[in-house]
C-alpha positions as CSV (number, residue, x, y, z in Angstrom):
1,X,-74.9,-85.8,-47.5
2,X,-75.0,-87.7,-44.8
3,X,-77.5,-90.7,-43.3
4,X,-79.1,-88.1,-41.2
5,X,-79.6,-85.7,-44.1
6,X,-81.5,-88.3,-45.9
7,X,-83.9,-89.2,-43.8
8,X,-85.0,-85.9,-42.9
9,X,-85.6,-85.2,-46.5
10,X,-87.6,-88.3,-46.4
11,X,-90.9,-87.2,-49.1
12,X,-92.6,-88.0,-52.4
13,X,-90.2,-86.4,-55.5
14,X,-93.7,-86.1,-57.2
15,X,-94.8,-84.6,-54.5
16,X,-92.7,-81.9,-53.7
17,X,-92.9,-81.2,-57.3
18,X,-96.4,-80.7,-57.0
19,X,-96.0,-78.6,-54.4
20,X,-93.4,-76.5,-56.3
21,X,-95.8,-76.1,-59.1
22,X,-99.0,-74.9,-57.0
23,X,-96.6,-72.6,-54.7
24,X,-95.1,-71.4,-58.1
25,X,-98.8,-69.7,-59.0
26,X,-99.1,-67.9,-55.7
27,X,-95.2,-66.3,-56.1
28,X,-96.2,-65.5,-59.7
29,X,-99.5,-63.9,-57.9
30,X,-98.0,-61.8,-55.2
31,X,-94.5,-60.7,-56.3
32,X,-92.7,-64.3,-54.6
33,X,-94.5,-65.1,-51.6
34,X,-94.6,-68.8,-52.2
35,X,-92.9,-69.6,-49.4
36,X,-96.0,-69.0,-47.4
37,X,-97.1,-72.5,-49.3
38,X,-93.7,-74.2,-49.7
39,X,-92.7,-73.8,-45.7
40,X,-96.2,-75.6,-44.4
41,X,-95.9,-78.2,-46.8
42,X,-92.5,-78.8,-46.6
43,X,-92.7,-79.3,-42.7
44,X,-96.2,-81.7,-43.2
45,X,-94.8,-83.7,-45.9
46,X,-91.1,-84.1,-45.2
47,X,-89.3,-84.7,-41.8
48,X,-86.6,-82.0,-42.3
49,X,-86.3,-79.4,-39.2
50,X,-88.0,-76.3,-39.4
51,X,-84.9,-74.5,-40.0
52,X,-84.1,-76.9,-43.2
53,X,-87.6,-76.2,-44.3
54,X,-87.4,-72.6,-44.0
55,X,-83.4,-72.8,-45.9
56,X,-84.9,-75.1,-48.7
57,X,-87.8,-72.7,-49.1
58,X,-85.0,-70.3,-49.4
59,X,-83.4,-72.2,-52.5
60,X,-86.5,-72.3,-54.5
61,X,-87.3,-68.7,-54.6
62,X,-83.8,-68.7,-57.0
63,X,-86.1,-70.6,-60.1
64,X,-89.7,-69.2,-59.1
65,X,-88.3,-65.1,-58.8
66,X,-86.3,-65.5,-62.4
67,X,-88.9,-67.4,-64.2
68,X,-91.7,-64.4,-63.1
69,X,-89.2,-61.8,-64.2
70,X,-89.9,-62.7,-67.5
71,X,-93.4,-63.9,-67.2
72,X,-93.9,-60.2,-66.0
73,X,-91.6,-58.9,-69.2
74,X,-93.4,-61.1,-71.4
75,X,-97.1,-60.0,-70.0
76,X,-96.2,-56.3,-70.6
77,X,-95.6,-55.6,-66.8
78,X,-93.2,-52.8,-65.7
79,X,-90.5,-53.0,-63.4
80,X,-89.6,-49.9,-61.1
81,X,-85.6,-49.9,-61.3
82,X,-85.2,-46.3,-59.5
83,X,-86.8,-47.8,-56.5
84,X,-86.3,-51.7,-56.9
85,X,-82.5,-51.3,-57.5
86,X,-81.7,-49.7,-53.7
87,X,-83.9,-52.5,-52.7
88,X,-82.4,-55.1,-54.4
89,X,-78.9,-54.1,-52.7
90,X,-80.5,-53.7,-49.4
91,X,-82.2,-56.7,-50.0
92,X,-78.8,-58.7,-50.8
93,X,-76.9,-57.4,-48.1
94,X,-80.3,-59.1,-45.9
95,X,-79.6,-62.3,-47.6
96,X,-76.2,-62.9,-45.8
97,X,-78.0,-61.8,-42.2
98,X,-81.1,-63.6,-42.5
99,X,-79.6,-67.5,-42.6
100,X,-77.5,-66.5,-39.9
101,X,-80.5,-65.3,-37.8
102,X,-82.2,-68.4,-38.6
103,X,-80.0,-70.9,-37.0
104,X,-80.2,-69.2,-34.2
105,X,-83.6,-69.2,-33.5
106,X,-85.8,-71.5,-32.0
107,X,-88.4,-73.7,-33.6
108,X,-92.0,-72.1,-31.9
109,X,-90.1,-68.7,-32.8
110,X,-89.9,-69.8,-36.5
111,X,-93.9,-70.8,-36.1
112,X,-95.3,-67.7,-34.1
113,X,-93.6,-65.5,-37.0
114,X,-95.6,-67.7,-39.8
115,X,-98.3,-67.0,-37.8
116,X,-98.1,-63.4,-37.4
117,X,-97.0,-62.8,-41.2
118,X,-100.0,-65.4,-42.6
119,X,-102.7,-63.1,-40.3
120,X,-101.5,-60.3,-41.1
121,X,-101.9,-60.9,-44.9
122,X,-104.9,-62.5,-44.7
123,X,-106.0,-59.2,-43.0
124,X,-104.6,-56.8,-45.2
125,X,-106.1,-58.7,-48.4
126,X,-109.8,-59.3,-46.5
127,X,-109.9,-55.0,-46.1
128,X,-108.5,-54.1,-49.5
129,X,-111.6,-56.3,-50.7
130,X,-114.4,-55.7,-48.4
131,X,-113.4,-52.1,-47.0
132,X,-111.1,-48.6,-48.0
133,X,-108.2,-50.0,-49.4
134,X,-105.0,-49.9,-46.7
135,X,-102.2,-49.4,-49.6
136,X,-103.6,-46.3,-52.1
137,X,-101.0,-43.2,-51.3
138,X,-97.8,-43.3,-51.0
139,X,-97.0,-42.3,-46.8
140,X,-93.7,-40.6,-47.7
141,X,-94.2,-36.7,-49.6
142,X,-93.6,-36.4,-53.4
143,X,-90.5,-34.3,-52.8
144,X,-89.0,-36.5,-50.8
145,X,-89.6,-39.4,-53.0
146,X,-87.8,-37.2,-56.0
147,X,-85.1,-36.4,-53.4
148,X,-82.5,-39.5,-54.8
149,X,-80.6,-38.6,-51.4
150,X,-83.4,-39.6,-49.6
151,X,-84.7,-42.3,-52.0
152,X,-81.6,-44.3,-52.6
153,X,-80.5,-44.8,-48.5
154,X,-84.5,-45.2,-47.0
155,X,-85.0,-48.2,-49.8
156,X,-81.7,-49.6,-49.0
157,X,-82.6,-49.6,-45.5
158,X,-85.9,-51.3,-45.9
159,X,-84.4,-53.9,-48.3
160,X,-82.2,-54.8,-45.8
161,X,-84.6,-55.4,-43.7
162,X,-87.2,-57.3,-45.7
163,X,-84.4,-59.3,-47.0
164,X,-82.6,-60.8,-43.9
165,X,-86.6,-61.2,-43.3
166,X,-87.0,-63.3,-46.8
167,X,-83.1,-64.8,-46.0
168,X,-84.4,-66.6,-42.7
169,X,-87.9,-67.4,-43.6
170,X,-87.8,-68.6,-46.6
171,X,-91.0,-67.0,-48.1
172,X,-89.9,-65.2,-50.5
173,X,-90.1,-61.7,-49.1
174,X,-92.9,-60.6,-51.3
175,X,-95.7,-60.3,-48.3
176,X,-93.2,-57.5,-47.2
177,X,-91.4,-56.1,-50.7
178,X,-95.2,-55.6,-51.9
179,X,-96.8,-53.9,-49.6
180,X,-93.3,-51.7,-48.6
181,X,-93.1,-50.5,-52.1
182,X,-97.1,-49.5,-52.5
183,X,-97.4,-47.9,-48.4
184,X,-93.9,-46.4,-48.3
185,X,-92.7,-45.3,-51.8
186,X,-96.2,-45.0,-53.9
187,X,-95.2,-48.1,-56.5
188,X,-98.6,-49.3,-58.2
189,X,-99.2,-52.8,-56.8
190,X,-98.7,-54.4,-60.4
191,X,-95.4,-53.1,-60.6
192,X,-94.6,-53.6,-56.8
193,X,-95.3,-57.2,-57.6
194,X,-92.8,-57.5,-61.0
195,X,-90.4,-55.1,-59.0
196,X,-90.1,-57.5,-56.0
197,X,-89.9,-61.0,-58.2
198,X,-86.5,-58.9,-59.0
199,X,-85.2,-57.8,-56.5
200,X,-85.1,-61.0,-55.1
201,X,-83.1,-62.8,-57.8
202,X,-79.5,-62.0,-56.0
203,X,-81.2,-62.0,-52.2
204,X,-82.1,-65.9,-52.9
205,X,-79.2,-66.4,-54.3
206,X,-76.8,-65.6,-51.3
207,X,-79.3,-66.7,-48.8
208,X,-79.4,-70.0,-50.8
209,X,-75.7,-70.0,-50.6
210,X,-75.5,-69.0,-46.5
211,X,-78.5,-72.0,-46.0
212,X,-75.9,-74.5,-47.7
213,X,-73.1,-73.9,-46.0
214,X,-74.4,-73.6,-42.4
215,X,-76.7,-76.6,-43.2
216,X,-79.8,-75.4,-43.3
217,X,-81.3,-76.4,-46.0
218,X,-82.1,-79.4,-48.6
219,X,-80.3,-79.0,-51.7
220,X,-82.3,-81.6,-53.5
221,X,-85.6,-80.5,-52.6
222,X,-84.9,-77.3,-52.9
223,X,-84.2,-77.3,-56.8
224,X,-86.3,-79.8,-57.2
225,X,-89.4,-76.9,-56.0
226,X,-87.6,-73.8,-58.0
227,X,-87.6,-76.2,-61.2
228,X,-91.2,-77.1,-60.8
229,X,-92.6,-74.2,-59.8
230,X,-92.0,-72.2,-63.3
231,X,-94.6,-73.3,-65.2
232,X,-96.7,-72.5,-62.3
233,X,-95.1,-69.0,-61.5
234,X,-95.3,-67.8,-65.4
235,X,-99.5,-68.8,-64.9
236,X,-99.8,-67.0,-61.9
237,X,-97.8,-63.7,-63.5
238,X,-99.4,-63.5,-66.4
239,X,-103.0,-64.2,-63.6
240,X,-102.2,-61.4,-61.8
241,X,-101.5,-58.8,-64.4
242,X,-105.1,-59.6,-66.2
243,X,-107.1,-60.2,-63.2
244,X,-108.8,-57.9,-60.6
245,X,-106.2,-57.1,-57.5
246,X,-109.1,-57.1,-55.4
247,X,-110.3,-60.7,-56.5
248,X,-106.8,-62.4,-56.1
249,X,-106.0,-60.9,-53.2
250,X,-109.1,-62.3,-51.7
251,X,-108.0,-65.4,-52.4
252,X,-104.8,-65.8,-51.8
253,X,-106.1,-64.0,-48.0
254,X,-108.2,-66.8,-47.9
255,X,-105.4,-69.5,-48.1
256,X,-103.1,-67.6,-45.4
257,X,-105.8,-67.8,-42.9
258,X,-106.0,-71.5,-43.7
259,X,-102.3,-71.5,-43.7
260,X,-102.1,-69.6,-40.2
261,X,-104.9,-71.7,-38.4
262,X,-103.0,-75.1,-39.6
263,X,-99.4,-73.2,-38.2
264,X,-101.4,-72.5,-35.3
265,X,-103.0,-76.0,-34.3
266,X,-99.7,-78.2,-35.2
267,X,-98.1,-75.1,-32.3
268,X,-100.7,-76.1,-30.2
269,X,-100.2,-79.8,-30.5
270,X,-96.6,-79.4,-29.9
271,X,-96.9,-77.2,-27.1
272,X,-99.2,-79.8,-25.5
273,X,-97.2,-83.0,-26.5
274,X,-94.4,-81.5,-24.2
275,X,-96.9,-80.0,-21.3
């Protein structure tokens, strides 16, 4: 690591562990969104790039997805394999895309895409609990979901998709996996949630790996947030298979708002210090 390195990853050791541990409880929550914590945090409280915050992010989704496998295992949660699998290959063959994507893109495009996933979830969860529910019925026909021709290559597809989205971002790809599995293939959201914490194991893995190599991510901080945020991942699991959907969904719509509004003043400030 060089000088440079270090003193972008200038930040608090206790801190970042903190912030593992808090973003741990919202992965554990939503099936591994806690990069939608990790990535705000990370860019207020160290001085990394975005692109290293979004790459470190990356790296501790490796720690938070395994250790809510087995929270969900543990808490009597189920796993659908006949439609998680084709993700989880799709979702693999993402991981190696989305890094690459990333260091290509520009910093307000890496905000304005926050901000557009952080309103959009904050919308979804604010009508499931005040209004008709956006993610009952599955949109695709029975037949074709018992069609494994159709099945296996349409959730290959969409894994792909969501994970080059989870490889570049950093968040964890379960604000897409979740609602995907529910709106697309008829997956209960419970098991959406367990089904994404897996099918993200390998996907962070070789983003993780990409992020590394081409330098776009931390390392250090990024184990140092996996490692801390299992105790907080196996709460939030174990939360979110005992607790009303409607409830925690509410919150955790509340906190993208917040999370969007802050992503949207700092853009503002920035676009304003260079006006």
């Amino acid at each position: 690591m060089t000088a440079t390195d270090r003193a972008t990853e200038r930040g608090s050791s206790v801190g970042i562990a903190t912030i593992g541990a808090v973003g741990g409880v919202v992965g554990g929550l939503i099936g591994g969104g806690a990069g939608v914590l990790y990535v705000p945090a990370l860019d207020r409280f160290t001085a990394m790039s975005r692109a290293r915050v979004h790459g470190t992010s990356t790296i501790a989704q490796i720690g938070l997805c395994v250790a809510g496998v087995a929270a969900y295992a543990v808490g009597g949660g189920a796993i659908d394999l006949r439609v998680g699998i084709p993700m989880m290959i799709g979702g693999t063959l993402g991981g190696f895309l989305g890094p690459w994507l990333l260091a290509r893109s520009s910093e307000i495009v890496l905000r304005v895409l926050l901000i557009a996933i952080l309103v959009l979830t904050a919308a979804k969860f604010a009508v499931d609990a005040f209004g008709p529910p956006l993610f009952t019925h599955a949109l695709v026909s029975p037949g074709l979901l018992a069609n494994p021709w159709f099945l296996v290559p349409t959730a290959i597809a969409v894994g792909v998709v969501v994970g080059a989205w989870a490889g570049a971002m950093g968040l964890g790809g379960g604000l897409l996996a979740v609602p995907a599995m529910v709106l697309l293939f008829g997956v209960e959201l419970h098991v959406a949630a367990g089904t994404s914490l897996l099918m993200f194991i390998p996907n962070s893995v070789v983003g993780s790996w990409v992020h590394i190599r081409q330098g776009t991510a931390s390392a250090r901080w990024g184990w140092l947030l996996g490692l801390a945020s299992v105790p907080g991942v196996i709460t939030g699991a174990l939360l979110g298979l005992a607790l009303d959907t409607e409830v925690l969904g509410l919150v955790f719509g509340t906190f993208a708002l917040l999370m969007a509004v802050r992503e949207i003043v700092a853009l503002a400030r920035g676009r304003g210090r260079h006006a």
